[in-house]
LUMKENU-853499 format. One line per 3 residues: for each residue y, z, x of C-alpha. Coordinates in steps of 0.5 Angstrom, whole numbers, plus 500, padded with zeros to 3 digits. Last residue first. Layout:
% LUMKENU-853499
Y Z X; ...
//
This chain:
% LUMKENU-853499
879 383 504; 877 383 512; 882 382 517
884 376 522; 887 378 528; 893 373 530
894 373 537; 901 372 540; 902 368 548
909 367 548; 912 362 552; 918 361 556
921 355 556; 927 355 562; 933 350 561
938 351 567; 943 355 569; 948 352 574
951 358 578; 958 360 578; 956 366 575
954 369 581; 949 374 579; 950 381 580
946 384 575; 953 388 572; 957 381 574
952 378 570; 953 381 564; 961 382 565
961 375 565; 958 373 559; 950 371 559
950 363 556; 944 362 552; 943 354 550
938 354 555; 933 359 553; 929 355 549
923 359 546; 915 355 545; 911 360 540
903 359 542; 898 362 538; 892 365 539
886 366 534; 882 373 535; 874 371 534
871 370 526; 868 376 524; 869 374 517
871 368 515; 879 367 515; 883 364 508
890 366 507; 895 365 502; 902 367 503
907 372 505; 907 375 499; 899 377 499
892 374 497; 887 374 502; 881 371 501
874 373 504; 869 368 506; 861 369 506
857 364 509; 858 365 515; 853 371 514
848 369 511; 847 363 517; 848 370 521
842 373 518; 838 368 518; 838 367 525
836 375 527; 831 374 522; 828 369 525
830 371 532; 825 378 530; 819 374 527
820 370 534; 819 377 538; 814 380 534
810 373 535; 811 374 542; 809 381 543
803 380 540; 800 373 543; 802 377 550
798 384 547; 792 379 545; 792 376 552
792 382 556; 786 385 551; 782 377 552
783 379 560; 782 385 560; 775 383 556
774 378 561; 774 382 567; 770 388 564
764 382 562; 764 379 568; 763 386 572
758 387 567; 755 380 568; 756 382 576
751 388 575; 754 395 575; 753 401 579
758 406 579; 752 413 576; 746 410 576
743 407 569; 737 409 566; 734 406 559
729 409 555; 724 404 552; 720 405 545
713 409 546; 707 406 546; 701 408 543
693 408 543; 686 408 540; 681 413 537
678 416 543; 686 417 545; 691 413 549
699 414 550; 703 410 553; 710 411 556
716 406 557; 722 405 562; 728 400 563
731 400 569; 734 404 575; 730 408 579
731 403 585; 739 405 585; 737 413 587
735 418 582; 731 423 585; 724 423 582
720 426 576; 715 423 572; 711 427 566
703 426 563; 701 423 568; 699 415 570
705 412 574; 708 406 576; 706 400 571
711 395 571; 714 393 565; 721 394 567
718 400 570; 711 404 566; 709 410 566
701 412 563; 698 417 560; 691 418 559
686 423 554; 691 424 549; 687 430 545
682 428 539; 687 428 535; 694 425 537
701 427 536; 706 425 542; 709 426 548
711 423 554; 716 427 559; 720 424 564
724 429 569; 731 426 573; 732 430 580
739 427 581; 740 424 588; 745 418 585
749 421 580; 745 419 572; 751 414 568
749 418 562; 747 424 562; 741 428 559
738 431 564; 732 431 562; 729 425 559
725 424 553; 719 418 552; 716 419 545
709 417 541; 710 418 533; 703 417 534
697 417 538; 690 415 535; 687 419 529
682 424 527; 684 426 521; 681 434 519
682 437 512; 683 445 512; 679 447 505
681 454 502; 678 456 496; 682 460 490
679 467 489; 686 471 489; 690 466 484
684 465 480; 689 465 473; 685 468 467
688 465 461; 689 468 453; 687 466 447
680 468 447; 678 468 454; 680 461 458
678 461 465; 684 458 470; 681 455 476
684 454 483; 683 449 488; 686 449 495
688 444 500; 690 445 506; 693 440 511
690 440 519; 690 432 519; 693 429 512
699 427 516; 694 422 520; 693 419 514
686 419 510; 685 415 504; 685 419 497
680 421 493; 680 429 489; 673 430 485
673 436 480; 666 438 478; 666 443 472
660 447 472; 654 449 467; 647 452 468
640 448 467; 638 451 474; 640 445 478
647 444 476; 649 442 469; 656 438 470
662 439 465; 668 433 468; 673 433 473
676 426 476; 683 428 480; 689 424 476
694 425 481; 695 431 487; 699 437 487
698 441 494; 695 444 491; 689 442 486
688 445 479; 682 446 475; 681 449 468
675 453 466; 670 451 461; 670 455 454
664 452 450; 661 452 457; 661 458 457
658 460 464; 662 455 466; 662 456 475
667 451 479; 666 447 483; 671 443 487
669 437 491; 673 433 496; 673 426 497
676 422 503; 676 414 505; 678 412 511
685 410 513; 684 415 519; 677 418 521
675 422 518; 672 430 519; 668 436 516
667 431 510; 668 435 503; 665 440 500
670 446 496; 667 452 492; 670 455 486
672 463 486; 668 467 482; 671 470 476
674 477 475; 672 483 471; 665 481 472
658 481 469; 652 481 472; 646 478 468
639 478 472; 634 473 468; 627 475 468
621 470 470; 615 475 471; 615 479 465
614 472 462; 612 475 454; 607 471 449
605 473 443; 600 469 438; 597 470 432
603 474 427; 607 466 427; 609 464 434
613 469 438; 616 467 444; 619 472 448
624 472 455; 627 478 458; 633 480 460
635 484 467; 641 487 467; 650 488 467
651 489 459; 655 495 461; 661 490 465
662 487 457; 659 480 454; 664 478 448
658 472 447; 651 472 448; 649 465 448
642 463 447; 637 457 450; 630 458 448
628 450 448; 620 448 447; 621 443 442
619 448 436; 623 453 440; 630 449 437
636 451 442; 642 454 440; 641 461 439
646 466 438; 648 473 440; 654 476 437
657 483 438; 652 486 443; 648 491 443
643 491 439; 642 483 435; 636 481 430
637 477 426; 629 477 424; 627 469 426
631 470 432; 630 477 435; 635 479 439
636 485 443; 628 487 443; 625 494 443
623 497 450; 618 502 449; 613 496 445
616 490 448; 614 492 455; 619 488 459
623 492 461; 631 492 462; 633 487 456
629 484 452; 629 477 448; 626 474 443
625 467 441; 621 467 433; 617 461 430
615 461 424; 609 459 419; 605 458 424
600 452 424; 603 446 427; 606 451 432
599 453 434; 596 446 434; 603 443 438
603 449 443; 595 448 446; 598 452 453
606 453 452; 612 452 456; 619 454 456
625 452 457; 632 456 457; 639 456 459
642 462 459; 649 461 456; 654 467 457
661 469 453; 667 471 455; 670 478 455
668 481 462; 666 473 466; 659 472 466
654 471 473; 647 469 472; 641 470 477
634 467 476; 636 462 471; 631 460 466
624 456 465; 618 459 463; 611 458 463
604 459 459; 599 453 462; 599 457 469
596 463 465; 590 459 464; 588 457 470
589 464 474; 585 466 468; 580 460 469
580 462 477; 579 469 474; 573 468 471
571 463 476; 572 468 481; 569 474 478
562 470 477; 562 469 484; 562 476 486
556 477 481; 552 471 484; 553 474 492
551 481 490; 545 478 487; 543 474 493
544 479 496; 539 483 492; 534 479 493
536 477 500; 534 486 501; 527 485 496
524 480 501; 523 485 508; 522 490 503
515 486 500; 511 486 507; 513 494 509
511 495 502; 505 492 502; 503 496 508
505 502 505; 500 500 500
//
């Protein structure tokens, strides 16, 4: 017997192996078709929701259900329930109940979707901060089937103020390319969007209700304009404003910030000097500076002479003598491209071209001239009118009218002179006159003319 024993042990522990493997293989399948069977019950819903205090929160809601259309077709209603904080249903009652009307704690609580076609969205409306919690979805179809998803709840924060937009956009450009920036703003209501604006103010931006990935909303505006150089650096801010009831949230402390980038080749390029005069003394020491806008960096500068190339740096210095003189220009060059700058003219002080001393000739020449053609017409303006006035007036006459008779003179007629003759032969001097002179008056007198000069002056009227 003992022996027997030894020969059948030896064959009873597969035996019992063997069983042990078949019990283990049993319980997978067993679990492998519950396994299977729960991935016919799914959900779809947010993870996490953020609400505004005093609007309203859509929760997106998509459900799946193993043989639905057969337990549909034969229930006499369909109910979409909501529990918050736990998802055991019997230590929990539900705040929403749509077959039964149920609302707890909150105002107003709706169903938008139709759970016969497999939507649970709801909307809870006038959300508070305490109704910040996990909730629970239920679908309940007739008294036969019950089915809770503790596994997929939607965590609700409510917030006293909104989150701020989100801005996308291109890093960097390239000038003249074309931009678009993106601004983002969460709807948890979508029956109340939020407004966006831009600053700086732009025209006619594209904004529109989007739903994003999880089946929630969003106002999507997009700003598109070609890139300029003055657009490097420039800050753009998008706000939004959520309306609540009859009044308007301003986002004015959540507004993003997005700081545009351009690259561009050099631009407003200039060439300065210093010092600043004019002729320049020879032995001044004179100082050249290129500067310019340029994003990437200005990699090269380059100095040109009459348009000859003389030096590769950012600023020239020399002491001004006579082979310094002429017209001067800078180059600037970048990765994106290059620029040059307009000419600067140096001059050093008492030099001057034979043109220039041509010029100054002619000029003094032309001056001289124009003051002689002056004077002289000055001049014959002046004997014109003197001439005038004289033939006036002779013209003029005055008559005199007296008792010594009528006489006619032109004014300012020069003195007449008039000659009288006197005959003194006739008058003998007596005796007693000679004597008193001391004459002898045996003496033949002869016949003497005297005349007498008279000038008659002519009087005016």
């Amino acid at each position: 017997m003992e022996n027997l024993s030894e020969l059948v042990h030896p064959l009873q522990k597969p035996i019992e192996i063997m069983a042990s493997y078949g019990s283990v293989l049993f319980w997978a399948l067993l679990v492998s078709q519950l396994v299977s069977g729960e991935q016919t019950y799914s959900l779809s819903v947010p993870t996490k929701i953020q609400a505004l205090k005093g609007s309203c929160l859509q929760i997106p809601c998509t459900f799946n259900v193993s043989d639905f259309e057969n337990k549909v077709k034969d229930s006499s209603y369909i109910s979409v329930v909501w529990i918050r904080n736990k998802s055991q249903f019997k230590d929990n009652p539900p705040v929403f109940n749509s077959s039964q009307n149920t609302v707890r704690g909150f105002e107003k609580i709706e169903l938008l979707g139709d759970p016969r076609k497999k939507n649970g969205t709801t909307v809870f409306y006038n959300l508070q901060t305490n109704h910040s919690d996990n909730y629970y979805f239920r679908i309940e179809i007739g008294d036969e089937f019950r089915a809770t998803f503790p596994n997929n709840p939607v965590e609700v924060e409510v917030k006293d103020s909104p989150s701020p937009p989100q801005i996308s956009g291109n890093y960097q450009v390239r000038e003249r390319s074309p931009v678009t920036l993106t601004c983002t703003a969460a709807a948890p209501c979508p029956s109340q969007p939020p407004t966006i604006t831009w600053t700086p103010s732009q025209k006619n931006p594209r904004t529109e209700l989007i739903e994003n990935l999880d089946k929630t909303t969003s106002v999507l505006s997009k700003l598109s304009f070609t890139a300029s150089y003055t657009d490097h650096l420039k800050k753009f801010i998008c706000k939004g404003s959520y309306p609540i009831g009859d009044k308007k949230y301003q986002m004015s402390q959540n507004s993003s910030l997005y700081t545009l980038r351009v690259l561009f080749s050099p631009k407003e390029i200039k060439a300065t000097i210093q010092p600043l005069i004019d002729p320049i003394p020879e032995g001044t020491l004179v100082t050249l500076t290129c500067s310019c806008k340029a994003n990437p960096d200005v990699r090269n500068y380059t100095w040109y002479r009459n348009y000859q190339k003389i030096s590769e740096s950012h600023i020239l210095t020399f002491n001004m003598t006579a082979r310094d003189e002429g017209r001067y220009q800078c180059r600037a060059e970048n990765h994106v491209g290059e620029s040059k700058s307009t000419t600067l003219q140096l001059k050093i002080e008492g030099s001057g071209s034979p043109t220039k001393v041509v010029a100054i000739v002619i000029g003094c020449l032309l001056s001289l001239l124009l003051c002689v053609l002056t004077i002289s017409i000055v001049g014959w303006n002046k004997r014109k009118v003197s001439a005038r006035s004289q033939e006036t007036s002779q013209c003029q006459t005055a008559a005199v009218d007296a008792e010594y008779g009528s006489v006619k003179t032109k004014e300012e007629q020069p003195a007449e002179i008039h000659y009288g003759e006197i005959d003194f032969s006739k008058w003998q001097p007596n005796k007693s006159s000679m004597e008193d002179n001391g004459s002898d008056p045996g003496q033949v007198q002869t016949q003497e003319t005297v005349y007498a000069e008279v000038r008659k002056l002519h009087t005016g009227h």
